[in-house]
C-alpha positions, -999 to +999 in steps of 0.1 A: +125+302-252+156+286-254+142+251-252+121+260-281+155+266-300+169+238-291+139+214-303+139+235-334+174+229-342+173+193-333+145+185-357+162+206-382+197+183-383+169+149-379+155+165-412+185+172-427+202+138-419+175+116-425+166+135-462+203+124-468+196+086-466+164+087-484+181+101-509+212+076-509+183+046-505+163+060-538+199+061-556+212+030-542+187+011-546+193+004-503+156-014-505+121+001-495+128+009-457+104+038-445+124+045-418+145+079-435+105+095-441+095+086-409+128+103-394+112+135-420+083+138-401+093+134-369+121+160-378+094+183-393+075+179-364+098+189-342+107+221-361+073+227-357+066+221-322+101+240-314+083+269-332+054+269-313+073+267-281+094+302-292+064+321-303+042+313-268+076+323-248+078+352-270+038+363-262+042+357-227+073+380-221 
């Protein structure tokens, strides 16, 4: 259950840093990299896989 916690946090900060420099890259005009929305959904996907992982554990026990 733990490791489910862990990957849920992890995706969280990816999310959170990687919303920041889309942001900064609409507002500074940094160019049209995809990279910060790929970086979203591979967060996002980790917050949900982390998820998934706690609520199994939690079944199981």
């Amino acid at each position: 259950m733990i490791v489910g916690r862990i990957v849920f946090v992890l995706g969280l900060f990816f999310v959170f840093f990687s919303a920041i420099a889309a942001i900064e890259m609409l507002f500074l005009g940094g160019g049209e990299s995809v990279l910060p929305w790929f970086g979203l959904l591979n967060g996002f996907t980790a917050m949900g896989v982390g998820d998934l992982v706690t609520k199994a554990n939690q079944t199981v026990e």
